[in-house]
C-alpha positions in Angstrom: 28.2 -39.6 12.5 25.2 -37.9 12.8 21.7 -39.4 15.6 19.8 -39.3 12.0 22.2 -40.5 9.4 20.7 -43.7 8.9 17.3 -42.9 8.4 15.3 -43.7 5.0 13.4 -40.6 3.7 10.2 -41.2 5.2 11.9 -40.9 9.0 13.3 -38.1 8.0 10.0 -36.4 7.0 8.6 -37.4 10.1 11.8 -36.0 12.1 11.5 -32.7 10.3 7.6 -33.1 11.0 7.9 -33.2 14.4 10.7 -30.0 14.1 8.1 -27.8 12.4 5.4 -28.6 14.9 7.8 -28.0 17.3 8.4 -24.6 16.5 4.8 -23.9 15.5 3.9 -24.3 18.8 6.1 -22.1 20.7 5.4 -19.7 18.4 2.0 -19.9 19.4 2.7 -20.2 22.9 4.8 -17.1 22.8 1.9 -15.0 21.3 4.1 -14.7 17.8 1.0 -16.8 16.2 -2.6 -16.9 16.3 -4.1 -20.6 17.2 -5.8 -20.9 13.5 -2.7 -19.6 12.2 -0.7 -22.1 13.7 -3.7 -25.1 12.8 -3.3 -24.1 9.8 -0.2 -24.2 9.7 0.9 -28.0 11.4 -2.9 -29.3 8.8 -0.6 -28.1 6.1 3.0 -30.2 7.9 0.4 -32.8 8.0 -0.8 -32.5 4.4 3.1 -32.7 3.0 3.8 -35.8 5.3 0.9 -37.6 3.7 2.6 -37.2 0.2 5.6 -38.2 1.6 3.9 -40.8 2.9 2.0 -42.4 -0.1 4.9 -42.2 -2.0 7.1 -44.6 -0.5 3.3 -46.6 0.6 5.0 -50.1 -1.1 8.4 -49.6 0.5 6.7 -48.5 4.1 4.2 -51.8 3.4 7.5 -54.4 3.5 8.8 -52.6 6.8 5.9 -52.1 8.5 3.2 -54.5 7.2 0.1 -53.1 9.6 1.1 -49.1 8.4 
């Protein structure tokens, strides 16, 4: 059994948020990106996480009432 096998969809879109940014960032670290490349880049993570986000709005609103 898996660390993340038990999570609902919108953990799992913030875990493979946080993977993105992750790797967005040592890219730019390493010099493979350019900062506005890799802004753009985590705005648009940011952007799909949102829609993620409103969809399950009622289900998050029952778990986590002050979201």
């Amino acid at each position: 059994m898996g660390k993340y096998d038990d999570l609902d969809q919108y953990e799992r879109a913030i875990v493979h948020f946080g993977n993105r940014v992750d790797v967005i960032c040592a890219m730019e670290m390493a010099g493979k990106l350019e900062f506005n490349s890799a802004f753009d880049l985590i705005k648009a993570e940011y952007k799909e996480l949102k829609k993620i986000r409103k969809k399950y709005a009622y289900f998050l609103t029952e778990i986590y009432p002050f979201t």
